[in-house]
N, C-alpha and C positions, 0 to 999 in steps of 0.2 A: 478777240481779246479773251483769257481766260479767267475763268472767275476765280475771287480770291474767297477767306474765310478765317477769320480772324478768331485767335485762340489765346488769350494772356496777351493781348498787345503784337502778337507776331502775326503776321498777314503770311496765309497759304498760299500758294498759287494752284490751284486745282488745275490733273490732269483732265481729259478728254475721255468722255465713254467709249467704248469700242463698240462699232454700227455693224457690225460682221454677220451674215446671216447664217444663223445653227437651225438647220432641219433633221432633226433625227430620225433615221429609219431604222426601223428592227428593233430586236432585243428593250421592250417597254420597258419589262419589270425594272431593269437597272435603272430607267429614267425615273421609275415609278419613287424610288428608293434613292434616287438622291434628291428629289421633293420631299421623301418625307423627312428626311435630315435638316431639309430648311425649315418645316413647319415648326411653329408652336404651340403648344395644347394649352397652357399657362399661364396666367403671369408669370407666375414664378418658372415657369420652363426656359431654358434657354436652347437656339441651333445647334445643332450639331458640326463641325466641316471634318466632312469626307473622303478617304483619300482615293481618288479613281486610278486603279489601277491596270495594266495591260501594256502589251509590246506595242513600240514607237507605230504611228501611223495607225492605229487601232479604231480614233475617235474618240478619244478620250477628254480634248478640251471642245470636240464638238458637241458631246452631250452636256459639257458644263454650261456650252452657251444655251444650248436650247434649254435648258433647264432656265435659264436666266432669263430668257425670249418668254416663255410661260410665266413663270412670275412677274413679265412686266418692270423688270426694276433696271434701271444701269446697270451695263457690265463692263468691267474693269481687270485685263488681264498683264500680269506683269509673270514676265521671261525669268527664272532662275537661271544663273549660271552658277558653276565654279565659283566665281570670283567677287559676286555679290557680296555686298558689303550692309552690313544695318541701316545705315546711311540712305546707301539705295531702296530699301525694302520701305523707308520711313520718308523723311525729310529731305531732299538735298538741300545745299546753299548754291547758288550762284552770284555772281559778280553780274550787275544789272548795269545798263548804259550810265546811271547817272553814277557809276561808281560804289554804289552801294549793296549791301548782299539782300539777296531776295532769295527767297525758302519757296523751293518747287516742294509741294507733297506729290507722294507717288502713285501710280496706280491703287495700291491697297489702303494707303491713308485716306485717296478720293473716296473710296468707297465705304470708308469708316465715317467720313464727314457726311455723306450726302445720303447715306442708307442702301447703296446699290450691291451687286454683287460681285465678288475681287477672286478670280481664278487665279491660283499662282503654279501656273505652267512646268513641270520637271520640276517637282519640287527637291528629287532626290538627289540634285547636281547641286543643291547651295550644303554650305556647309555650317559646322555644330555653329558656330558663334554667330550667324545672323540666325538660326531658328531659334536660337536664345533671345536675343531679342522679343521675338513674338511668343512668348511662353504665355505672360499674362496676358494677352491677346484670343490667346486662342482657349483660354479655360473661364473659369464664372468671372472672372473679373473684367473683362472685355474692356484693354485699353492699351494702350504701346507709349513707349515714353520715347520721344526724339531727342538724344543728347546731343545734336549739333544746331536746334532748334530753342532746346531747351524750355518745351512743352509737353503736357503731357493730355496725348487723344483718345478718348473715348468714342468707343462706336455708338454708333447709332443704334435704336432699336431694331432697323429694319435690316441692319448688316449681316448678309450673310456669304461666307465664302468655302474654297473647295479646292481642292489642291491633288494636280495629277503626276503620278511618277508611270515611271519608264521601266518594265521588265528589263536590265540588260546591265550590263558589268560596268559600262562607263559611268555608277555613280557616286555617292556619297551613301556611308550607312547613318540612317537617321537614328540619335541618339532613344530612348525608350519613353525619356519624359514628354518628346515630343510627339512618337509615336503614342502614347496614350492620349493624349491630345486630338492626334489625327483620329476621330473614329467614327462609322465605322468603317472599312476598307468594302468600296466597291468594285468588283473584278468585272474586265469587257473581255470577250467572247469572242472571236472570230465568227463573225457573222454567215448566216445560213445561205445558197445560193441563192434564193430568190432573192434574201435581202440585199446578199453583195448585187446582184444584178439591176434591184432598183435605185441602189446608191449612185452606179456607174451611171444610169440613165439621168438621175439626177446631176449630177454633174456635169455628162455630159450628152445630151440630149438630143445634140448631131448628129453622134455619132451611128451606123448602121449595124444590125443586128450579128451580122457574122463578125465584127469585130470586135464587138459586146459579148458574144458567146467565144471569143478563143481566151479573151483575156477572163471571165469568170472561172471560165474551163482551168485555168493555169494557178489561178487563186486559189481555187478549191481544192485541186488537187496539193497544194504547196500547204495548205493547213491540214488536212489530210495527213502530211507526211511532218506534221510537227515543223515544219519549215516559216519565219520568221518573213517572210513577204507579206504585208501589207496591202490595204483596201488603196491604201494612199498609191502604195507603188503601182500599182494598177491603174490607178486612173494617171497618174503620170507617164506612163510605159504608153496608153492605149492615147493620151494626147497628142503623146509624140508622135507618133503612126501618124496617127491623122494628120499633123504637119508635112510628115514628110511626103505622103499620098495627097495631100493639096498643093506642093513646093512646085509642080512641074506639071500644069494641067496638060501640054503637047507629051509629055513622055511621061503619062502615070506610070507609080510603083505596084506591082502586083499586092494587094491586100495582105497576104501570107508572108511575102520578104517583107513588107514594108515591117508588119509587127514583130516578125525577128528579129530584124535588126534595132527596134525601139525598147524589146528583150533585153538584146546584147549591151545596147551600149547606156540601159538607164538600168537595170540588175547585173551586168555582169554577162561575159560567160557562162559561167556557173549554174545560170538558173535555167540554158536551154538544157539540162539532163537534171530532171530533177532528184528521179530517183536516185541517180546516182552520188549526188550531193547531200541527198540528205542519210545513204549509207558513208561516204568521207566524213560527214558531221558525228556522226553514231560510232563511229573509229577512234576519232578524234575527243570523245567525250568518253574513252576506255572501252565501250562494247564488250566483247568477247574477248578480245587481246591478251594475251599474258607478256607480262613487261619484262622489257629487255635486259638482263645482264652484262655486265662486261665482255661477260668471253664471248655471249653472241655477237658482238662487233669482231672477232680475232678466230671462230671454229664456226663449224655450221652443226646444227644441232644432234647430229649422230657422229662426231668425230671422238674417237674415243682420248682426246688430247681437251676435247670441252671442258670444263669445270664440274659443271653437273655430272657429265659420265661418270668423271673420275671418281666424284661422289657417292657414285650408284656401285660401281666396283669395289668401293672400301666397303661399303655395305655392305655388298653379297659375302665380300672373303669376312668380312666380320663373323657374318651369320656363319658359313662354312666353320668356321674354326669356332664357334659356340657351339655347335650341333652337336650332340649328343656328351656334352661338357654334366648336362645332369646326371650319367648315367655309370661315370668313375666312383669305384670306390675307392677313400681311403688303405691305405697300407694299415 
């Protein structure tokens, strides 16, 4: 049964902490440094929430958990979408068996009520009108107002939260008063090989060294080249391998195909040539290229029928027929 928490007469229904286990390996300093965001010097000081940022599968709500696992407090993570509504971020109502409405709070309210810590996941995919809502939330005033509730919650002293966005095009641009808000911005790093190597071992522990060493090989090399594969993708690529190299103990798969084709079909094609991919990426984002004109869809570019040529010819007879135009005198 979930506990409730009554606020002006309206009974809460508190969400559930999330029991998830966050071990962070590598890169301190950044863990270091979103502890210090949470600490207080003061009374009069208040938290900071921080925005973590880095490319999808980076580890980015995994250091907000272990941040959270160190501090010992509740941790409470609630999914941005699109489509989040204030609603969502604050209070719901629900229609309850006996007919009547009952007021779910949400992840970030639970942890406003109870003093824990409220991760709010992609934050750069909800949009302006629910981060309005949290404005005075997240500045000296520390309290959210529920208009379908119609109460108004104050955090807790011990409240403290973090909020991580995604390096990549599918989001929302966050307006400035919340980006001021948000500070200060912590950036993650693609991690070094040893640390990608003890991450993989962590996760997955079964796993045997040459399969461990092709898939860090392929990570390293893929940041290396600027290339947007993840620690995540890696351990999901080298799972699958191993599925499919357990699937058939009478007719194992050779180690080498098996991971190729866990490559192929959990990245793509695309990512057995890397190099090659990430010169089409480098193309594709302008590189050296000089952009097309009309006529180059209709002449190839020394047809003296091109646009440019004919350009280049009025030129020269220009020049030609100015040449030595300084050197008439008058009658």
């Amino acid at each position: 049964m979930s506990q409730t928490h009554k606020i002006d007469n309206v009974n809460l229904h508190l969400s559930t902490p999330d029991e998830s286990e966050g071990q962070w390996i590598g890169q301190t300093e950044v863990l270091k440094q979103l502890l210090a965001c949470w600490l207080v010097v003061d009374e009069k000081d208040l938290p900071l929430t921080p925005r973590l940022v880095g490319t999808p599968g980076i580890g980015k709500t995994t250091l907000a958990i272990a941040g959270a696992r160190m501090r010992e407090q509740p941790l409470y993570i609630y999914q941005c979408t699109a489509d989040t509504r204030p609603e969502d971020l604050l209070v719901t109502p629900v229609l309850a068996e006996s007919g009547k409405i009952a007021y779910h709070a949400s992840p970030l309210v639970t942890a406003m009520i109870t003093g824990g810590i409220c991760v709010l996941d992609e934050g750069n995919r909800m949009n302006e009108k629910s981060w309005a809502s949290l404005a005075p939330l997240l500045d000296h005033r520390r309290y959210a107002e529920s208009i379908v509730a119609g109460v108004t919650i104050h955090a807790h002293p011990d409240f403290r939260c973090a909020v991580t966005m995604n390096e990549d095009e599918s989001t929302f641009e966050i307006p400035d008063y919340i980006l001021s808000r948000l500070q200060p911005t912590l950036s993650l790093g693609h991690p070094t090989r040893d640390d990608e190597m003890a991450i993989l071992k962590y996760h997955l522990p079964f796993a045997d060294a040459e399969m461990l060493n092709l898939t860090v090989d392929f990570l390293q090399e893929s940041h290396s080249l600027n290339l947007d594969f993840s620690t995540r993708d890696g351990i999901n690529l080298l799972r699958f391998a191993l599925k499919r190299m357990a699937q058939d103990p009478d007719h194992p798969i050779a180690r080498d195909d098996a991971w190729r084709e866990a490559l192929h079909r959990c990245l793509g094609e695309e990512a057995t040539d890397l190099q090659s991919l990430a010169e089409s990426r480098s193309q594709s984002l302008g590189g050296n290229i000089v952009p097309m004109g009309l006529g180059d869809f209709f002449f190839s570019p020394d047809d003296p029928l091109h646009p440019d040529m004919s350009d280049d010819e009025e030129d020269d007879d220009l020049d030609e027929d100015l040449d030595g135009f300084g050197d008439e005198r008058p009658y």
